[in-house]
Backbone and ligand atoms as CSV (ligand in chain L), in Angstrom:
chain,resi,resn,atom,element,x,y,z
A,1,UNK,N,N,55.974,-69.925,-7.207
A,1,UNK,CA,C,54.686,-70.127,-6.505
A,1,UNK,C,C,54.354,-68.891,-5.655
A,2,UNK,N,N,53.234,-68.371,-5.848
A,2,UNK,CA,C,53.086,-67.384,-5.145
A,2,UNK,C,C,52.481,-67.553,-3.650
A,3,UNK,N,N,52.762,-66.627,-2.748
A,3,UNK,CA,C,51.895,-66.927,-1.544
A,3,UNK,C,C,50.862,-66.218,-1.130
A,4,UNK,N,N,50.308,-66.692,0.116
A,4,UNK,CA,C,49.208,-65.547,0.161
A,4,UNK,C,C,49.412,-64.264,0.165
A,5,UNK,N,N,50.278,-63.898,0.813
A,5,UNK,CA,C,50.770,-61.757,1.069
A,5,UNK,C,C,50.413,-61.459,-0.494
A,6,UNK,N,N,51.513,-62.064,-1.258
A,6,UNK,CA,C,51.573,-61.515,-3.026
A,6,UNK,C,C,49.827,-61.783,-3.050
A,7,UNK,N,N,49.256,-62.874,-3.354
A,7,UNK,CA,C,47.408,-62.720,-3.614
A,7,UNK,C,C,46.858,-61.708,-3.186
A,8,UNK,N,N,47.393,-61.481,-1.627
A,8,UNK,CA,C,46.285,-60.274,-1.221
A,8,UNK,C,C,47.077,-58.904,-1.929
A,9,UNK,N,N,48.356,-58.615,-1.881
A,9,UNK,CA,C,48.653,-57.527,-2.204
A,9,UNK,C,C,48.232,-57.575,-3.825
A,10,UNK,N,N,48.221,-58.579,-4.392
A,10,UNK,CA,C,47.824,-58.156,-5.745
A,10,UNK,C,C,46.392,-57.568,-5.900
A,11,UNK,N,N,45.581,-58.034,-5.233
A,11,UNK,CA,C,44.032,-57.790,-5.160
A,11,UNK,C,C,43.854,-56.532,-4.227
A,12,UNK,N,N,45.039,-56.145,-3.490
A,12,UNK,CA,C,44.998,-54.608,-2.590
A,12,UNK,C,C,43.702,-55.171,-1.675
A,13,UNK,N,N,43.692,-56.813,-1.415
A,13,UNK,CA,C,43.110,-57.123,-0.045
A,13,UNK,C,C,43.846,-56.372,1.024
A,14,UNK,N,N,42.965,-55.475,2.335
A,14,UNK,CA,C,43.918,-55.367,3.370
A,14,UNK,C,C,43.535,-55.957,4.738
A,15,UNK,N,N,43.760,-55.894,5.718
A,15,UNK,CA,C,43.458,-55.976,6.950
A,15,UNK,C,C,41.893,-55.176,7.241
A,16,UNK,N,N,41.978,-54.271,6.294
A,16,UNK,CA,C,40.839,-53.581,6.444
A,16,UNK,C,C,39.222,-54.917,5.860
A,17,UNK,N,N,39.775,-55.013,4.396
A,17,UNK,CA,C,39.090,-56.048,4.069
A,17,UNK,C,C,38.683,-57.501,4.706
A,18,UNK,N,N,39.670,-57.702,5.085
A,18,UNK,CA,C,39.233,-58.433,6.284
A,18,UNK,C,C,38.395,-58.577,7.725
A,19,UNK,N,N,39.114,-57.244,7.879
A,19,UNK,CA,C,37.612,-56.959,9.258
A,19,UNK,C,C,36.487,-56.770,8.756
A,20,UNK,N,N,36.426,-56.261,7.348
A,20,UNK,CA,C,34.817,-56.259,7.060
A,20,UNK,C,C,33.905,-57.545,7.111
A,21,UNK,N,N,34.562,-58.385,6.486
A,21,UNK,CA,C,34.188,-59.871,5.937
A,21,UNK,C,C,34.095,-60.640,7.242
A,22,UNK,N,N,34.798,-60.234,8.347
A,22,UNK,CA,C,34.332,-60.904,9.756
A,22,UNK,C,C,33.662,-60.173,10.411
A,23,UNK,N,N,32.962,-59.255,9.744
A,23,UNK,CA,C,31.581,-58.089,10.162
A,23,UNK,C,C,30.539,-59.068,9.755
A,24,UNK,N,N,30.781,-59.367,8.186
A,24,UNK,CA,C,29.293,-59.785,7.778
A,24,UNK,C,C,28.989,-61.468,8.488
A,25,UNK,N,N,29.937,-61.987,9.056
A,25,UNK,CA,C,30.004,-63.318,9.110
A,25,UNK,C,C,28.502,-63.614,9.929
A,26,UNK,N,N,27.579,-62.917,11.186
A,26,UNK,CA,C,26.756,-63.021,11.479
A,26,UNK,C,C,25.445,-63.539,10.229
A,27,UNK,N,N,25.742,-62.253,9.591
A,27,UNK,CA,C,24.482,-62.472,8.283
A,27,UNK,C,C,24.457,-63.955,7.067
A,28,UNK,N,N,26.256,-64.255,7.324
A,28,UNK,CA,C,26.361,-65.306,6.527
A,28,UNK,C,C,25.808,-66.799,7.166
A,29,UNK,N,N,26.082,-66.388,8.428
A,29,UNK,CA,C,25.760,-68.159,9.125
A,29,UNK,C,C,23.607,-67.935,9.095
A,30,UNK,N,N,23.351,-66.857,8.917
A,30,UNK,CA,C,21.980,-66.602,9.127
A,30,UNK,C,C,21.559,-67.114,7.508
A,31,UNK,N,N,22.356,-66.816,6.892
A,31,UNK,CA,C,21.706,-66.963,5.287
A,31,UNK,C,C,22.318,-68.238,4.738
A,32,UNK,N,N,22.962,-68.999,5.593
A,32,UNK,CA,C,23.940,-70.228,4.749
A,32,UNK,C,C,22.861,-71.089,3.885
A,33,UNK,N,N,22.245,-71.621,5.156
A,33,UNK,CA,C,21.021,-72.547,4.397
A,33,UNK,C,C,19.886,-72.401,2.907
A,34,UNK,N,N,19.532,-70.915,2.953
A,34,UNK,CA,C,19.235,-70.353,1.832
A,34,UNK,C,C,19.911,-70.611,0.913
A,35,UNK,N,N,21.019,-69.742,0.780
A,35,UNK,CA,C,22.052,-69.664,0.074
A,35,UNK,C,C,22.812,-71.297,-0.586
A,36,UNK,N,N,22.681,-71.701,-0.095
A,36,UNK,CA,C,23.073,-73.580,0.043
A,36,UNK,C,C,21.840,-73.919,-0.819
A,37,UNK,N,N,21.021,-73.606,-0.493
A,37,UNK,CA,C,19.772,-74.342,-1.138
A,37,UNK,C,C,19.551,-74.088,-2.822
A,38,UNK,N,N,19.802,-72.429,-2.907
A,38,UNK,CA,C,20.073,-71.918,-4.371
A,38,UNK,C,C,21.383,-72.500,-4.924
A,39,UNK,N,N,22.192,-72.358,-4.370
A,39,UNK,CA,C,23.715,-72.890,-4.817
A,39,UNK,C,C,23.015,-74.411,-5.631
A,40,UNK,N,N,22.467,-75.215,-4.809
A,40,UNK,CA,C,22.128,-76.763,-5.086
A,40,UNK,C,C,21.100,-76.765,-5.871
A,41,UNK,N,N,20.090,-75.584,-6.082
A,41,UNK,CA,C,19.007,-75.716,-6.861
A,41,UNK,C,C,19.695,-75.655,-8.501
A,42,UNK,N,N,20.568,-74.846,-8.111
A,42,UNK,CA,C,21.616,-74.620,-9.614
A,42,UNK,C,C,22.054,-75.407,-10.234
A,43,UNK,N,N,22.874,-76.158,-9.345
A,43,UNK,CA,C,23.660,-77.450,-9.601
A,43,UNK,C,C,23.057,-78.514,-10.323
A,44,UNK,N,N,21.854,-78.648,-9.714
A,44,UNK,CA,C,20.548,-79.537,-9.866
A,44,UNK,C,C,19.672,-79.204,-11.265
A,45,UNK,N,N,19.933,-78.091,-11.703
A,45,UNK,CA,C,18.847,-77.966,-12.966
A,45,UNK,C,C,20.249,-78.302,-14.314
A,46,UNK,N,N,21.628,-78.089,-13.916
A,46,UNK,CA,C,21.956,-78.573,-15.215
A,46,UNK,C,C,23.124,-79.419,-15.227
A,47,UNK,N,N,22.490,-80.547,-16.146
A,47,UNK,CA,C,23.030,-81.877,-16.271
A,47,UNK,C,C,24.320,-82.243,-15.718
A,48,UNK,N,N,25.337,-81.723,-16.679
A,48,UNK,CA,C,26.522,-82.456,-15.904
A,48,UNK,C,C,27.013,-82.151,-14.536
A,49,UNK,N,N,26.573,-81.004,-13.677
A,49,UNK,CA,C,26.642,-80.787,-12.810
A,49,UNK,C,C,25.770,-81.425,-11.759
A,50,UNK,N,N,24.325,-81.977,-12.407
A,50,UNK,CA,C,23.935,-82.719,-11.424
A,50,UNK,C,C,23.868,-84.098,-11.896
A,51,UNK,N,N,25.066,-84.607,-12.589
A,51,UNK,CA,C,25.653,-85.842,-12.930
A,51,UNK,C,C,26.428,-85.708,-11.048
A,52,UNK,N,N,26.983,-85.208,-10.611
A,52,UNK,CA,C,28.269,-84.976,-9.726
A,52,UNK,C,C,27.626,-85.513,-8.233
A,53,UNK,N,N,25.806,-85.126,-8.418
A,53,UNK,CA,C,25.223,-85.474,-6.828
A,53,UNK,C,C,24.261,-86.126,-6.941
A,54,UNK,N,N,24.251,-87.453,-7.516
A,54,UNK,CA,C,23.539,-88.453,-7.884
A,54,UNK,C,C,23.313,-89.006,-6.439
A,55,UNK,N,N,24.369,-89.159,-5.700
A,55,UNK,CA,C,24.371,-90.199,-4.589
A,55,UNK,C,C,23.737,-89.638,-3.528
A,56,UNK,N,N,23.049,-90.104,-2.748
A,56,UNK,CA,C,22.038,-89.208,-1.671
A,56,UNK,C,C,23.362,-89.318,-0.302
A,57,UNK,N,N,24.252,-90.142,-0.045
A,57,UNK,CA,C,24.940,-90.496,1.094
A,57,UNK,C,C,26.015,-89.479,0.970
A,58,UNK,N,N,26.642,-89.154,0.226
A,58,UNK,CA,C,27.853,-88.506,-0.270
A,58,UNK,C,C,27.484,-86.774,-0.591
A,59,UNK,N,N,26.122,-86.775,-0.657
A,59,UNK,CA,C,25.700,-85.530,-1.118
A,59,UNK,C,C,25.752,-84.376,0.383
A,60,UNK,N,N,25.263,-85.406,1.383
A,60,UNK,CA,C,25.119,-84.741,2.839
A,60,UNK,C,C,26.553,-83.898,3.258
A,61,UNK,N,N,27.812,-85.217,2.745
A,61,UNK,CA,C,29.262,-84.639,3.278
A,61,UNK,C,C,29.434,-83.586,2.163
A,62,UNK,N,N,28.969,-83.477,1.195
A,62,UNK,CA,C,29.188,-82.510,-0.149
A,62,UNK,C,C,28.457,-81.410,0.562
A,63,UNK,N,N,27.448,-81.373,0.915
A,63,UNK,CA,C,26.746,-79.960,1.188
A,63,UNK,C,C,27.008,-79.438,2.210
A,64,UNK,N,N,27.730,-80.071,3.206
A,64,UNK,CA,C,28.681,-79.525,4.338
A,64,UNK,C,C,29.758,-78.944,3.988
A,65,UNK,N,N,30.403,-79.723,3.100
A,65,UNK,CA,C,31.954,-78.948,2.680
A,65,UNK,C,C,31.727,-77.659,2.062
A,66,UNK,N,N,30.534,-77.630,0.964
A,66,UNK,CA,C,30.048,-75.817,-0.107
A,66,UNK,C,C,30.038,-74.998,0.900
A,67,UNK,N,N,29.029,-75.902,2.484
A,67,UNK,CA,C,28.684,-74.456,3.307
A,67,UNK,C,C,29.613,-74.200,4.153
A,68,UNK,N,N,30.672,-75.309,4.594
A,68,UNK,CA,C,31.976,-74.778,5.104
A,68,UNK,C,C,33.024,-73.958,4.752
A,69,UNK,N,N,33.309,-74.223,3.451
A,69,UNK,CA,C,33.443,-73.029,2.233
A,69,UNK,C,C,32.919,-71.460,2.422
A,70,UNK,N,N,31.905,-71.665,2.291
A,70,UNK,CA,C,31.456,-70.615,2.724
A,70,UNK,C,C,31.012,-69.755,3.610
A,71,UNK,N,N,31.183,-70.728,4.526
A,71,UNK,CA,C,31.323,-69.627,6.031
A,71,UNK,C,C,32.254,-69.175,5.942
A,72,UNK,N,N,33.179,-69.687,5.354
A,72,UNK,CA,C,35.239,-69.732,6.010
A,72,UNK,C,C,35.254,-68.113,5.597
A,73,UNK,N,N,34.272,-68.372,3.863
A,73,UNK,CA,C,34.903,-66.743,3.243
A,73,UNK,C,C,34.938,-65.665,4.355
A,74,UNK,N,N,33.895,-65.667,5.451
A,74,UNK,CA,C,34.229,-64.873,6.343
A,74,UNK,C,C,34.914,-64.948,7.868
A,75,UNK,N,N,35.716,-65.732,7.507
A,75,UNK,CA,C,36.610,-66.437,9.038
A,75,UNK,C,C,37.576,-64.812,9.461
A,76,UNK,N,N,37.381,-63.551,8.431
A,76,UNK,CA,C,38.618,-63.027,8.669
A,76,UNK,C,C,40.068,-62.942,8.701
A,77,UNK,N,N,40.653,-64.414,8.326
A,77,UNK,CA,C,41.884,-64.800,8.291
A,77,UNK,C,C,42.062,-65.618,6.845
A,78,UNK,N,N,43.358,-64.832,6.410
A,78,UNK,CA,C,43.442,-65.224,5.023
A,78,UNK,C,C,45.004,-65.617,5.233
A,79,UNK,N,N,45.121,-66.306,5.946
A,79,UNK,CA,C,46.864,-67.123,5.608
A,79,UNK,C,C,47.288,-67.875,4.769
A,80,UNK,N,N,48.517,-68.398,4.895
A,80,UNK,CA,C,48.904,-69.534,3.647
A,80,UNK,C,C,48.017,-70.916,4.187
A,81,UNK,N,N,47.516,-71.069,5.132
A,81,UNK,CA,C,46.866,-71.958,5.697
A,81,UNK,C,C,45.385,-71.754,4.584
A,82,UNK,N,N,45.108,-71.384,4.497
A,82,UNK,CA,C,43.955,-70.477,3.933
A,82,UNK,C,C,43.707,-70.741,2.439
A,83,UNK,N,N,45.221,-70.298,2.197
A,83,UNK,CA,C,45.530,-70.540,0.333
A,83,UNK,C,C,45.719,-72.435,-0.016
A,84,UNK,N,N,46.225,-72.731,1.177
A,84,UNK,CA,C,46.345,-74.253,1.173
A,84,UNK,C,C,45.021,-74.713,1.294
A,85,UNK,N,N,44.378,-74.121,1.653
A,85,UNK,CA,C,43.363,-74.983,1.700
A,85,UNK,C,C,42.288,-75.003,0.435
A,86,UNK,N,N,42.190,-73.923,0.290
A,86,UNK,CA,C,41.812,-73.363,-1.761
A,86,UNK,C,C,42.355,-74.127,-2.863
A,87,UNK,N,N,43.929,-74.381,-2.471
A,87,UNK,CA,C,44.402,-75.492,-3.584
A,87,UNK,C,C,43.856,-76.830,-3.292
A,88,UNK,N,N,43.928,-77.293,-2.257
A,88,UNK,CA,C,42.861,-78.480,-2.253
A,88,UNK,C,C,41.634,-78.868,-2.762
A,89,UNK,N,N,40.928,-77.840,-2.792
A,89,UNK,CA,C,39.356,-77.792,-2.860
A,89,UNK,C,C,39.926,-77.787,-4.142
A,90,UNK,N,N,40.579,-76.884,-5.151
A,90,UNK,CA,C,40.855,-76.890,-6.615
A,90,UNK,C,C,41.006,-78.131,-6.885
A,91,UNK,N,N,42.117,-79.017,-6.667
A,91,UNK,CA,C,42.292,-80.061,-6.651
A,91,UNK,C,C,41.178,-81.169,-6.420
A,92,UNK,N,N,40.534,-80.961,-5.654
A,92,UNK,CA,C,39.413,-81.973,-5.240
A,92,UNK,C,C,38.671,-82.417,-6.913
A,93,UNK,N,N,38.467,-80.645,-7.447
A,93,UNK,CA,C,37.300,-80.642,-8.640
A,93,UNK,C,C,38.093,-81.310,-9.985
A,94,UNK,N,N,39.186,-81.156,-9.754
A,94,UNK,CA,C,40.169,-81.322,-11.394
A,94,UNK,C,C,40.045,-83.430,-10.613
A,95,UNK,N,N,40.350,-83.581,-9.457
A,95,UNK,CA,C,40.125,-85.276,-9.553
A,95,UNK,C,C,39.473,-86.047,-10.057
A,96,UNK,N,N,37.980,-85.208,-9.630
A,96,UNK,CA,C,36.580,-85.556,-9.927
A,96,UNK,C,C,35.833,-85.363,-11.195
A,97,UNK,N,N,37.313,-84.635,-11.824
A,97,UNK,CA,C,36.826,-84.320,-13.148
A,97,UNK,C,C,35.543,-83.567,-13.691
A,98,UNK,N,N,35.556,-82.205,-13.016
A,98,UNK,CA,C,34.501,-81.473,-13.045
A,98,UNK,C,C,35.310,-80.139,-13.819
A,99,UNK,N,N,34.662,-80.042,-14.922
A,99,UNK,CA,C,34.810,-78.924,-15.924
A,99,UNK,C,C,34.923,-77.533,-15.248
A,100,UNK,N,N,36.214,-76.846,-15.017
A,100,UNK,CA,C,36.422,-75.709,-14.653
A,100,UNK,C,C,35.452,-74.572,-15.085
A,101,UNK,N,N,34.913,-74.738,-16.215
A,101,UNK,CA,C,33.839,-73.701,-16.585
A,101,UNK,C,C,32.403,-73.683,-15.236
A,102,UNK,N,N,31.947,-75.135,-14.495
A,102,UNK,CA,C,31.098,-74.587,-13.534
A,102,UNK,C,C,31.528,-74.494,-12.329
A,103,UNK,N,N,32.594,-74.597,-12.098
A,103,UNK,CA,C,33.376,-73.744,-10.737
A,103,UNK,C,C,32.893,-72.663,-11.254
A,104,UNK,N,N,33.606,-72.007,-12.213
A,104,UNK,CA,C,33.599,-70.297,-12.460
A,104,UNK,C,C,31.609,-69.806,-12.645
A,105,UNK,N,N,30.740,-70.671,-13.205
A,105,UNK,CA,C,29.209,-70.589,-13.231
A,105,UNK,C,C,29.160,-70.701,-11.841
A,106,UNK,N,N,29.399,-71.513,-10.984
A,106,UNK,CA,C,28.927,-71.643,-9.532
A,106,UNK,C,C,29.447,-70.547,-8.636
A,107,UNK,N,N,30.356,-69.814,-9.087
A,107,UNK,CA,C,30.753,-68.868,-8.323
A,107,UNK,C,C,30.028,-67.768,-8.562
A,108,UNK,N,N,30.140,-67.687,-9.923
A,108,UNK,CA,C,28.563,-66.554,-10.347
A,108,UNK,C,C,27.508,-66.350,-9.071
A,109,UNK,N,N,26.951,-67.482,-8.778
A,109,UNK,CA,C,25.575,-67.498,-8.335
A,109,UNK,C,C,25.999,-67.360,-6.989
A,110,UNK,N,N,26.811,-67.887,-6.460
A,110,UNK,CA,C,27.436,-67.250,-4.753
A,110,UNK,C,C,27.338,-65.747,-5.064
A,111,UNK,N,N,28.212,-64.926,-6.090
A,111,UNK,CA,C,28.810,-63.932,-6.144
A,111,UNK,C,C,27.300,-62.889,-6.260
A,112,UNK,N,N,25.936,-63.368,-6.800
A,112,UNK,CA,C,25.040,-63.043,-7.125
A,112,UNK,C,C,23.914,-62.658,-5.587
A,113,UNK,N,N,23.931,-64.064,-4.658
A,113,UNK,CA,C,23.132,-64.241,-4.044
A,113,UNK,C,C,24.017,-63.023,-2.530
A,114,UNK,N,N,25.456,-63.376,-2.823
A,114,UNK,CA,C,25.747,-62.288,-1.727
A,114,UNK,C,C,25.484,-60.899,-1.866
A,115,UNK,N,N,25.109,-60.265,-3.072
A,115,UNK,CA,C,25.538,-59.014,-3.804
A,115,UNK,C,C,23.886,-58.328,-2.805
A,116,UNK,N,N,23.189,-59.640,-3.531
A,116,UNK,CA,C,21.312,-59.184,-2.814
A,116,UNK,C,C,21.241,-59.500,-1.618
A,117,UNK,N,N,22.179,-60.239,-0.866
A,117,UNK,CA,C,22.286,-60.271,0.859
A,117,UNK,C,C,22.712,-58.808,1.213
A,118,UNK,N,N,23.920,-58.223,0.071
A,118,UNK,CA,C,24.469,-56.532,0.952
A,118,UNK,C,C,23.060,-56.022,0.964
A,119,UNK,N,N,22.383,-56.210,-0.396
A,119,UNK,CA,C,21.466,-54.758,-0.689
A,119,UNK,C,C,20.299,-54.799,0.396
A,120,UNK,N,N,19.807,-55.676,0.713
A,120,UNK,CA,C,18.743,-56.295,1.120
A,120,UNK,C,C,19.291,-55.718,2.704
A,121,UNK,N,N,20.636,-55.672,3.496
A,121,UNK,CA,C,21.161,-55.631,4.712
A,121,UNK,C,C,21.905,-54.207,4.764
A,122,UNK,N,N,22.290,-53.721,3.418
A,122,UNK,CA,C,22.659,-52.123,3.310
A,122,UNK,C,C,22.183,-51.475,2.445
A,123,UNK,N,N,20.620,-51.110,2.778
A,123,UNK,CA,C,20.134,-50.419,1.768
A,123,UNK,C,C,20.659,-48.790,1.302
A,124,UNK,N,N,21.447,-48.485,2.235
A,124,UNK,CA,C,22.328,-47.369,1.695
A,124,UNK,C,C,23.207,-47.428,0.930
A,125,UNK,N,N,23.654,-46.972,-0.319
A,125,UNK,CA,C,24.705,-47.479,-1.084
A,125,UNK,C,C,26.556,-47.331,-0.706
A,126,UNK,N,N,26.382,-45.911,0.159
A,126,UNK,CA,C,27.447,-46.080,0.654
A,126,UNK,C,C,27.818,-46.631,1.751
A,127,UNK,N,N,26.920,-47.052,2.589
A,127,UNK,CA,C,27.092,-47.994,3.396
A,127,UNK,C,C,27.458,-49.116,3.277
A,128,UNK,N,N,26.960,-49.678,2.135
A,128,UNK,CA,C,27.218,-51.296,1.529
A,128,UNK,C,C,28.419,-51.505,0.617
A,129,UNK,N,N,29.293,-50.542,-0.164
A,129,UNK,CA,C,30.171,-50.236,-1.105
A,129,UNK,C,C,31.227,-51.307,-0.307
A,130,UNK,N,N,31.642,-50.513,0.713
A,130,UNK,CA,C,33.130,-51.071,1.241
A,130,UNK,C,C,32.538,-53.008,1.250
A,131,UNK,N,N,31.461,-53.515,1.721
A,131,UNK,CA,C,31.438,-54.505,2.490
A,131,UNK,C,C,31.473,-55.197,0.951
A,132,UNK,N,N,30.862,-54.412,-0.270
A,132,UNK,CA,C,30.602,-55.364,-1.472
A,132,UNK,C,C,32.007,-55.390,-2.171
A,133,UNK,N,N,32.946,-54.476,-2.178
A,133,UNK,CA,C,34.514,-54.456,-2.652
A,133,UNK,C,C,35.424,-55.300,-1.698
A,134,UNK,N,N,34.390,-55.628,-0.424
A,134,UNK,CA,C,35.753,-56.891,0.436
A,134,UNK,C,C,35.242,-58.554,-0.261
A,135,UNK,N,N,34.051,-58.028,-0.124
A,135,UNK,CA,C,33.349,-59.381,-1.224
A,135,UNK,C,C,34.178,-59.902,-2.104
A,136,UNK,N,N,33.523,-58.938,-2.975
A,136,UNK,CA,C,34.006,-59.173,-4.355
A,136,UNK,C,C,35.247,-59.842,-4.662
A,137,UNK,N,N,36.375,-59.190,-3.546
A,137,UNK,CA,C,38.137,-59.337,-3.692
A,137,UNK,C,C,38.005,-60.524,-3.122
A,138,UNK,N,N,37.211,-61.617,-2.354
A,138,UNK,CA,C,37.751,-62.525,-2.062
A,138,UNK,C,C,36.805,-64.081,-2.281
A,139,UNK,N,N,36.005,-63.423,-2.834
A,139,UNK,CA,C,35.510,-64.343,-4.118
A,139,UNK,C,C,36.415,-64.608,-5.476
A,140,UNK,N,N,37.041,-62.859,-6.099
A,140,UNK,CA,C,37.992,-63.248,-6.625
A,140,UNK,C,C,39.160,-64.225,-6.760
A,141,UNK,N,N,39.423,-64.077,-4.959
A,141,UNK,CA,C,40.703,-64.594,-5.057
A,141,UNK,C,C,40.826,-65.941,-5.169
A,142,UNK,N,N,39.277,-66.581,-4.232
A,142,UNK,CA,C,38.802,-67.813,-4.378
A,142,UNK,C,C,38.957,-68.624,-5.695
A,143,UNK,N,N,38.120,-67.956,-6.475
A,143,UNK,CA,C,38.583,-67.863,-8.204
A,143,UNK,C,C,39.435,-68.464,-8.519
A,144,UNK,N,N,40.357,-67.554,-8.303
A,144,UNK,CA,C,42.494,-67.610,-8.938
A,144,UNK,C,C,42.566,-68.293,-8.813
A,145,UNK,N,N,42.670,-68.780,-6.710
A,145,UNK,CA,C,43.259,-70.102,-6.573
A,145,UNK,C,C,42.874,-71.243,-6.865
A,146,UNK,N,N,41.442,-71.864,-7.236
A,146,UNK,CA,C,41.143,-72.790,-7.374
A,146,UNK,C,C,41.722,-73.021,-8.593
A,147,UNK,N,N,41.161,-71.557,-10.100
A,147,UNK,CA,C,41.653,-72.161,-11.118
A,147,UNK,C,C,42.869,-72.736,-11.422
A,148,UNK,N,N,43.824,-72.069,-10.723
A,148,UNK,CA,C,45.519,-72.214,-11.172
A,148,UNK,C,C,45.572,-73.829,-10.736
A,149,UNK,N,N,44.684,-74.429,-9.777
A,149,UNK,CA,C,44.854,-75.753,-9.492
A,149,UNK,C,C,44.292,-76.373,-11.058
A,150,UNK,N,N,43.432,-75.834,-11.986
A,150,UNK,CA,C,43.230,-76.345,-12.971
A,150,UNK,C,C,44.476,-76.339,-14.535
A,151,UNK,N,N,45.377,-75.138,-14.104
A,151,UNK,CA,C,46.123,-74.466,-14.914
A,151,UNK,C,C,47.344,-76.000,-14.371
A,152,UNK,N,N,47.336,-76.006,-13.344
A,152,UNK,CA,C,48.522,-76.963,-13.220
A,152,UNK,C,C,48.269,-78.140,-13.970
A,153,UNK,N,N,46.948,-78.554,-13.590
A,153,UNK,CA,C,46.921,-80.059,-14.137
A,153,UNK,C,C,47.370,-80.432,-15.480
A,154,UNK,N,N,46.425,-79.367,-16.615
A,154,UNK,CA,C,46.618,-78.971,-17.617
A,154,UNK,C,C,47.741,-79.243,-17.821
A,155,UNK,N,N,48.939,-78.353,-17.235
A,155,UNK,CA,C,50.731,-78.296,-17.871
A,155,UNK,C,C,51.024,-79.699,-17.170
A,156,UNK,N,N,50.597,-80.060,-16.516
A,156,UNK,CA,C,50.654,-81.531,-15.687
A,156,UNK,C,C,50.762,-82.734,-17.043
A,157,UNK,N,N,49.488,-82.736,-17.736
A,157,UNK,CA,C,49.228,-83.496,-18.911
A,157,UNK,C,C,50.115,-82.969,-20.104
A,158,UNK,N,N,50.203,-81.755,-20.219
A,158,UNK,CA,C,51.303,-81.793,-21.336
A,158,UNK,C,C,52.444,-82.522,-21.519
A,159,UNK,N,N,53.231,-82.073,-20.345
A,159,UNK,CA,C,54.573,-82.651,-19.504
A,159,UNK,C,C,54.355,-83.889,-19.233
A,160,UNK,N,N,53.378,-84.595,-19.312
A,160,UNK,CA,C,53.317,-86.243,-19.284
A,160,UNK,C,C,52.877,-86.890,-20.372
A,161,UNK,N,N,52.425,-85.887,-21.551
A,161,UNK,CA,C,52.143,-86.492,-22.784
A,161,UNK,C,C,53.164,-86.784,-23.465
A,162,UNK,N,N,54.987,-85.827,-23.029
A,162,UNK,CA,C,55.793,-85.786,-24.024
A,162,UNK,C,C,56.713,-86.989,-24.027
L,1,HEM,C1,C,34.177,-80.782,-3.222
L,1,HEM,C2,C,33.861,-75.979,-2.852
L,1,HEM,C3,C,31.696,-75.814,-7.192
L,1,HEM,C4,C,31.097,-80.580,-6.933
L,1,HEM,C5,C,34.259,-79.507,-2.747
L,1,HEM,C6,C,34.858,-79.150,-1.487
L,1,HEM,C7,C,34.740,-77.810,-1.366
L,1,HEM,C8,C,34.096,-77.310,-2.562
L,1,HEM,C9,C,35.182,-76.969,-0.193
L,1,HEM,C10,C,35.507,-80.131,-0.489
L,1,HEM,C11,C,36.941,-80.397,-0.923
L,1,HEM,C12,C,37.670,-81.322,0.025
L,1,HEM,O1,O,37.735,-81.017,1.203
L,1,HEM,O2,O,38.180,-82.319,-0.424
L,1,HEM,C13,C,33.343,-75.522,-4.054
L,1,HEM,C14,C,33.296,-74.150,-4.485
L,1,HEM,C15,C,32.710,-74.105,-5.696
L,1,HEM,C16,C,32.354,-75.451,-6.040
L,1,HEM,C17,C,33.875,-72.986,-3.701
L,1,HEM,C18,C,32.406,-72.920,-6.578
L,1,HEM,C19,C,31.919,-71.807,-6.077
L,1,HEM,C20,C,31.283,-77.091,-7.459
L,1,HEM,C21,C,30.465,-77.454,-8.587
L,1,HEM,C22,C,30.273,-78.780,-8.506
L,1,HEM,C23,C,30.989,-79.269,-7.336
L,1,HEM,C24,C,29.976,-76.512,-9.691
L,1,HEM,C25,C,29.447,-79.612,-9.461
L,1,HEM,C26,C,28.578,-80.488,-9.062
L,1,HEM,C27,C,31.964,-81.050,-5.986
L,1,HEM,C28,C,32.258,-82.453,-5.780
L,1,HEM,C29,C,33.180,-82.505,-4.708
L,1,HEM,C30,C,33.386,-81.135,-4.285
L,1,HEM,C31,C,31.704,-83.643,-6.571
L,1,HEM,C32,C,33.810,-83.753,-4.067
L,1,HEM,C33,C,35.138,-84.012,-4.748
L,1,HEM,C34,C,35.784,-85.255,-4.156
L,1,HEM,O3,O,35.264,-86.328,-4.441
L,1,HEM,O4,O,36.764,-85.117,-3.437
L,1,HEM,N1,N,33.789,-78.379,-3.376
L,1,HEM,N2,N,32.765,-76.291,-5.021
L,1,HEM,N3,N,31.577,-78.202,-6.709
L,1,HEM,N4,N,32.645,-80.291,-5.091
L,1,HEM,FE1,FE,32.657,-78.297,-5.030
């Protein structure tokens, strides 16, 4: 099992990357609601994904948890506390039986809407480089960990089919 140090050192996350990502955190709590709104407009135009938020009561605690999520990306602190909490959320989606393919589509459109938050907030390109490579690495990592919660289940069902 790997821990967080190995994640970040694999991704050459550093301390540096981190202070960036608790740079942008101002712009993120400014843009959550936007950003939340596209995230859900997404969700909402295709089917089995908006099979998942049928319920109007359950949808409120759902759209708190995406945007808690996504503030966190910029909390600055990436501990095993951190990674624990990524396997959960993985876990949450493999319960609920939500097709790992729109985790990885839904991350797209985060990964999309932040890219035009740098440009839009660093219209210099080298100004914006570093803040879009701390991005990027921890959207990635977001990624990993959730999927491998899908990779387990998977060998989970093998190992219980035999
Ligand atoms: C739950 C994040 C994509 C539907 C959650 C939770 C988080 C989260 C933080 C709360 C987990 C908990 O505390 O138990 C994310 C992230 C995504 C993503 C980071 C990708 C960028 C999706 C997509 C759907 C979805 C594509 C499809 C509709 C749900 C549902 C739950 C949930 C139904 C509640 C699961 C339960 O009943 O426990 N998600 N989510 N999520 N998410 Fe997502």
């Amino acid at each position: 099992m790997l821990s967080m140090e190995d994640v970040k050192h694999h991704y050459f996350f550093s301390e540096t990357d981190a202070a960036l990502l608790k740079e942008l955190l101002p712009i993120a709590r400014d843009n959550c609601d936007r950003i939340m709104d596209e995230f859900y407009e997404y969700l909402m135009r295709i089917p089995e994904t908006a099979a998942f938020l049928r319920e109007e009561k359950s949808m409120l605690r759902l759209k708190r948890s995406h945007a808690e999520w996504f503030i966190n990306l910029f909390s600055g602190r990436y501990d095993q506390g951190y990674l624990h909490g990524l396997q959960h959320i993985g876990q949450a989606h493999v319960r609920c039986g939500l097709n790992a393919h729109y985790v990885n589509a839904a991350m797209n459109v985060i990964r999309r809407c932040l890219i035009e938050l740098l440009q839009a907030t660093f219209p210099v390109i080298e100004q914006r480089r570093k803040y879009r490579i701390a991005v990027e690495k921890i959207l990635d990592i977001n990624l990993d960990i959730m999927s491998s919660s899908y990779q387990e289940e998977e060998l989970r069902k093998v190992f219980l089919s035999r």
